[in-house]
N, C-alpha and C positions, 0 to 999 in steps of 0.2 A: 528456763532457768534451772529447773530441774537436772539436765544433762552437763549445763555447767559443774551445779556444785556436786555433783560426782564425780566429774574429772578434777577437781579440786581436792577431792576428798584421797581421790587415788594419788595425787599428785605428795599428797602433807602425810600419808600414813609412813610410820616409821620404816616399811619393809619395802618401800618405795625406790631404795638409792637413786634419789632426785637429788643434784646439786644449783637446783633453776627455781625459782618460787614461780606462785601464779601470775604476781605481778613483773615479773620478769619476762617471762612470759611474753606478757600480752604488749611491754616496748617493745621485746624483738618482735613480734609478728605484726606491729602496725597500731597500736594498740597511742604509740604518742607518733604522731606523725607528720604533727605541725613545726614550724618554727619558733612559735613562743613556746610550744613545749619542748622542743629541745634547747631551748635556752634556760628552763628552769630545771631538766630533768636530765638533759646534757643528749647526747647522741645516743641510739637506740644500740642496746646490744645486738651481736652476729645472733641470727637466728641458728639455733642447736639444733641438732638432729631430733628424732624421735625420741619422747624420755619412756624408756621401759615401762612405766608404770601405767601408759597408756596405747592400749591397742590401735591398729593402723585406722580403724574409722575414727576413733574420738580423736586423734593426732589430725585429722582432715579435717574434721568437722569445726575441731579447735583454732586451726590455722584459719578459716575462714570467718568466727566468729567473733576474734580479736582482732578489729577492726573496727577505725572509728564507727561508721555508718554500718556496721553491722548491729543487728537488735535480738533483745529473745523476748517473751511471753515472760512475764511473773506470773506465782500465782495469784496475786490481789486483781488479776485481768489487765494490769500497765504493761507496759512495755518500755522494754530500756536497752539502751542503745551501751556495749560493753568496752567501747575506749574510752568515753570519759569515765564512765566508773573503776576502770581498773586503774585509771591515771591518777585518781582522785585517792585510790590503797593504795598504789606506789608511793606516792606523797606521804600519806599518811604511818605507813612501813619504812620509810627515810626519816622520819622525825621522832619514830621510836628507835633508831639509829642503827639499820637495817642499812646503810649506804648512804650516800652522797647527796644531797640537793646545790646545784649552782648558787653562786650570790647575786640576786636577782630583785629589785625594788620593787618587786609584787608578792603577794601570799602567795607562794607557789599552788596550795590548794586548790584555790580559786584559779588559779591561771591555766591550769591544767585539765581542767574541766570545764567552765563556764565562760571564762573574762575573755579569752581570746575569740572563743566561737562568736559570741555573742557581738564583741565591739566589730569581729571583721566584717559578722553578716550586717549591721548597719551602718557598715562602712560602703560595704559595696553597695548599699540599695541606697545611697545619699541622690535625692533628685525623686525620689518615690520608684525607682528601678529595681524589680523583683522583692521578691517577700522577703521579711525580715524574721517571723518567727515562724513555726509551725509549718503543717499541719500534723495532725493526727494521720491515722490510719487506722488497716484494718488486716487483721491475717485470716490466711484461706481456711483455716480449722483452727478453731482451738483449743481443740483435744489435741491434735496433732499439729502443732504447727508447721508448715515450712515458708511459707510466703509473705512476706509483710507489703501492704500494698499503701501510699498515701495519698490520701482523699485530694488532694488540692497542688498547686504548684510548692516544690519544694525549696526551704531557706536551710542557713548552714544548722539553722538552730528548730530541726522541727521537733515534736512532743517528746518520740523516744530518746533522742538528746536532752532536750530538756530536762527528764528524769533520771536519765544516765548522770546525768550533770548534777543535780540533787543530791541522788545518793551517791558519787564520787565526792560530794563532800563532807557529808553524814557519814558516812563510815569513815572516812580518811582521816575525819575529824576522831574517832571514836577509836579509832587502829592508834594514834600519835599518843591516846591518854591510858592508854589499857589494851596492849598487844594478846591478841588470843589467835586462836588457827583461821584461818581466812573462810576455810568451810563451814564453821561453828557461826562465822560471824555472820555471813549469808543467809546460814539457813535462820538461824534466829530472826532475820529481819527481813525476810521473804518467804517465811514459810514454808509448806512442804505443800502448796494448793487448797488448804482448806482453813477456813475461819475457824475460830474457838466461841464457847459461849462464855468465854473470860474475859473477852475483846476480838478488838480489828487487829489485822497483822501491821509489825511496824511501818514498811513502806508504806499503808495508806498513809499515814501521818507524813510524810515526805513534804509535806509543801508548806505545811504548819514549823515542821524543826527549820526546815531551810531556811524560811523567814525568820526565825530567830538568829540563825549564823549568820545571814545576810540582809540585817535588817540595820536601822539608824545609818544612812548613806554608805553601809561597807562591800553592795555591788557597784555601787557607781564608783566608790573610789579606786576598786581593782579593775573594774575595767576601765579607767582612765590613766593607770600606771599601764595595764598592759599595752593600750594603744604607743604611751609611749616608748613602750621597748620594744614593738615591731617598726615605729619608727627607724631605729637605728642598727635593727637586722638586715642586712641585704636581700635575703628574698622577698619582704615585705616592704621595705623604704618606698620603693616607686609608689605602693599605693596611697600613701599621706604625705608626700612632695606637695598636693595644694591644699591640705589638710590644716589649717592654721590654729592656733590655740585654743581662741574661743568655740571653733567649729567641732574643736577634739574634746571640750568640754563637754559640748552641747549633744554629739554625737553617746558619751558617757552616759549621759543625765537622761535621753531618753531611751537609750536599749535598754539600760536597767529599772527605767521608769517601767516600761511596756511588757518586760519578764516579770517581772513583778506584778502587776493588776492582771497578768494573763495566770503565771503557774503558781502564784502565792496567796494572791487575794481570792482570787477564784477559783472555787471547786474543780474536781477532776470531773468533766460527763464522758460518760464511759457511750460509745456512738450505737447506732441502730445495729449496724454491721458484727458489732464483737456480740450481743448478746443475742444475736439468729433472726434478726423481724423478718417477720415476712414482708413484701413487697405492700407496700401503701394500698387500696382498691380504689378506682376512680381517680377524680383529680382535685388533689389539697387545695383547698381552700387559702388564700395568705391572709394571716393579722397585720392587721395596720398600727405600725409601731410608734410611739410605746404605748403601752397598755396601761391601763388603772388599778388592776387588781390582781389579788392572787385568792386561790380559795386551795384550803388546803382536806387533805382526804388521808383516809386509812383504808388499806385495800380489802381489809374483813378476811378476804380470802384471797391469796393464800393469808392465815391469819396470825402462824409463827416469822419474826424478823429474821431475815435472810444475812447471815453474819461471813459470808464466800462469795467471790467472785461468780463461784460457780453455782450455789443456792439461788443468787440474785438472776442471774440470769434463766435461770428455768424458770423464776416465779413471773418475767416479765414475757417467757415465751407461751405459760401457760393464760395470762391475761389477755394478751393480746388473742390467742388461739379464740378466746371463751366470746369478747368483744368482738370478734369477725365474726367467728362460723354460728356462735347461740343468738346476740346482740344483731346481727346482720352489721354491725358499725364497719365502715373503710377499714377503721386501726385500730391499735390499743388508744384506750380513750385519752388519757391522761399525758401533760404539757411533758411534765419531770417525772422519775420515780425516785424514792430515797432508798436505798439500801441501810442494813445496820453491817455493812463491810468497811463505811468510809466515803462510798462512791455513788453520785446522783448518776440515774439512766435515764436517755434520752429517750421518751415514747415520742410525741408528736413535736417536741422540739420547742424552739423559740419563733418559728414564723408560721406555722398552720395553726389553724381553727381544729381544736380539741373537740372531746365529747368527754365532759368531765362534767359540766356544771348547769344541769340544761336552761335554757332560756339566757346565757352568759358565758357561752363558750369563745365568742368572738371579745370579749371586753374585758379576761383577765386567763391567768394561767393556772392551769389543776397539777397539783402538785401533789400526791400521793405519796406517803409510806409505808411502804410492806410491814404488815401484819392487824393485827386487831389491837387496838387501842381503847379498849372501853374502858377497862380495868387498869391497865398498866402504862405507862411512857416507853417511848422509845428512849435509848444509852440518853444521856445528856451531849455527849458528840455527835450523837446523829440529827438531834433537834437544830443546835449550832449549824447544822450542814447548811441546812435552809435559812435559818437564821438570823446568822451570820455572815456567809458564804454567797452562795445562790441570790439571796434578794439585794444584797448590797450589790454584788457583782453584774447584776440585770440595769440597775439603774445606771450603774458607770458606765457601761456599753450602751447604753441609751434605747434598752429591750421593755424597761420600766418606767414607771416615772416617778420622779423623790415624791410626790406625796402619796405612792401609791395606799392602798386599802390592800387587807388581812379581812377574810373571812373565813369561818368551817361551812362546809358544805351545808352543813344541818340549815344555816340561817339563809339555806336558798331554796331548800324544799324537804321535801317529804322524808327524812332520812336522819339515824344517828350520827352518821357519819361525821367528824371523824372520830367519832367515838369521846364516852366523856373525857376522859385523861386529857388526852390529847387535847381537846377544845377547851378545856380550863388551862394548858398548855399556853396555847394560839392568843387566848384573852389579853396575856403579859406581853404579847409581841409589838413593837412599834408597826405602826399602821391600821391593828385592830381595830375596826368598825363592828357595837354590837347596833344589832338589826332583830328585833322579831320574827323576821322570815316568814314563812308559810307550817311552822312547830317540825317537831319529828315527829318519827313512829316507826319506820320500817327498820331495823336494827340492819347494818349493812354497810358496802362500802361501795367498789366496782362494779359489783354484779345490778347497782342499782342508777348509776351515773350514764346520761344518757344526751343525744340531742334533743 
């Protein structure tokens, strides 16, 4: 993202003589490429020559990365896919009256980033034929990225679309009400790589604003307008020829149902692969699902919260390193990690037998958050994460069970853990079970969670 917003930046400076914006841009080189988007945004301009103000590799590098299905690395660790997002500032650069928008019975915002992708990939998968949202993925460095690889078979709508799509309409939203330079606008809400100890950077928030803009049925309704205006496009008609009203309702009702309990209700988990694990040892064990419990932990050490993609991920390469090579354990011990950047990290997952809680590792999930909590709380949004987030989200995938059980480590053995705060914290949560346990004593967090 970084190499973007400095071609952006070279592009807006005054000494630039550029008569082309970024989002200009990015229609000419592919950037809207579908038929509902050139119904709302009209036919893509002639791609222009090289603009002076960038040299022959960023002019390469550019062309190839304004593209729907091209992505980049943020630095909050997401990744985002840069034609819905720049389709979503075109939009939003047209309504601060920057140019032209077609007359179209959809929110062009939405239509141009989310409603079109979204209705055709559950269009095409009607009969259960191919995936409908996702996957994630994983890039070959990321220090340096060049590769994005994705984990599983691919839909029109996997994760870096999905977040493209997001913030295509967070900012486009935010461009229409308060025009400022498109580089200011980025970096402000992507950062420059590194967390503040004033907060999370705004993209983590991405999935909390989205579901404000696209919440009380206003994805289902756009994407039930858009179905019906590729209806009546000619490259898409053949595909809803036996597509009948109620089915075009119903097809609506559950794409947006299913984006929605996937990228709005539930938290981002940020995968093994982006934050370096080593390879599993042995052979994982699988929980048999759902589970009863969850028990929750403070990592003690590392003992300050990890507020960067890239803090977080050191703290989860050094736990796991300490839980192999000191601990002898397979893996890092622990089901979830919470970060204070925003983002839950997957150590042992939703289907293996952890080493988090010993004598209880098969009967509920260890869910740790970075740092020491004796003393202090984690942000108020990072408790939410689990909260709110995470445990809701477990039971509606059916990883959980609604009556699950809340414990702290401490009320299963030998140990502070999670530390006082935090466990006066845990007490107020729905599911809380207090237990006597076996008391504390050892002041601690990972370095004592074991099988």
């Amino acid at each position: 993202m970084d190499s973007v917003i400095h071609m952006v930046e070279a592009l807006e400076s005054p000494h630039a003589n550029v008569t082309v914006t970024m989002a200009e841009l990015a229609l000419a080189l592919g950037g809207c490429s579908t038929p509902g988007c050139h119904a709302v945004l009209g036919e893509p301009p002639n791609v222009p020559t090289a603009p002076p103000a960038l040299n022959p590799d960023q002019w390469q590098l550019l062309t190839q990365l304004l593209h729907r299905n091209a992505a980049v690395l943020a630095p909050d660790g997401s990744t985002v896919a840069l034609g819905p997002l720049l389709a979503g500032i075109a939009v939003g650069l047209r309504r601060a009256g920057e140019g032209p928008i077609l007359d179209a019975p959809v929110d062009p915002l939405f239509a141009v980033t989310i409603a079109e992708a979204l209705g055709t990939s559950f269009l095409l998968a009607r009969g259960g034929h191919g995936a409908t949202l996702g996957p994630g993925g994983c890039w070959d460095d990321v220090d340096h990225p060049q590769n994005y690889t994705l984990m599983g078979p691919p839909s029109l709508v996997p994760d870096a679309v999905a977040n493209g799509a997001m913030d295509g309409v967070l900012l486009g939203n935010r461009l229409a009400g308060d025009p400022i330079r498109l580089a200011k606008l980025l970096r402000d809400y992507y950062g420059t790589g590194n967390g503040t100890k004033e907060g999370r950077l705004p993209s983590s928030y991405r999935r909390r604003d989205f579901g404000v803009l696209a919440g009380a049925g206003k994805l289902e309704k756009e994407v039930l307008a858009m179905l019906r205006v590729l209806r009546v496009l000619p490259p898409t008609r053949e595909l809803l020829e036996d597509v009948g009203a109620e089915e075009e309702v119903a097809i609506a009702r559950r794409s947006s149902r299913e984006f929605t309990e996937r990228y709005v209700e539930c938290p981002a988990i940020v995968p093994r692969c982006m934050w370096g694990a080593r390879p599993y040892r042995g052979t994982p064990k699988p929980l048999s699902l759902p589970l009863g419990s969850v028990y929750i932990h403070h990592t003690f050490s590392p003992g300050t919260p990890c507020r960067s993609f890239a803090a977080c991920a050191r703290a989860m390469r050094a736990m796991q390193l300490f839980h192999q090579d000191t601990r002898g354990w397979d893996d890092i011990g622990y089901s979830f990690v919470v970060g204070s950047d925003g983002y839950v990290y997957q150590g042992r997952g939703w289907h293996w037998v952890g080493a988090h809680t010993k004598g209880y590792n098969s009967r509920g999930y260890g869910v740790g958050y970075v740092g020491d909590f004796s003393a202090t709380l984690p942000d108020a949004d990072t408790i939410a994460l689990v909260r709110d987030e995470l445990l809701p989200c477990a039971v509606r995938t059916g990883r959980l069970r609604h009556n699950y059980t809340v414990r702290g480590h401490r009320q299963m053995g030998h140990t502070d853990c999670p530390g006082e705060s935090l466990f006066r914290e845990i007490e107020t949560w729905r599911g809380f079970v207090v237990r006597t346990g076996l008391g504390g004593g050892i002041s601690g967090g990972w370095r004592w969670h074991g099988d």
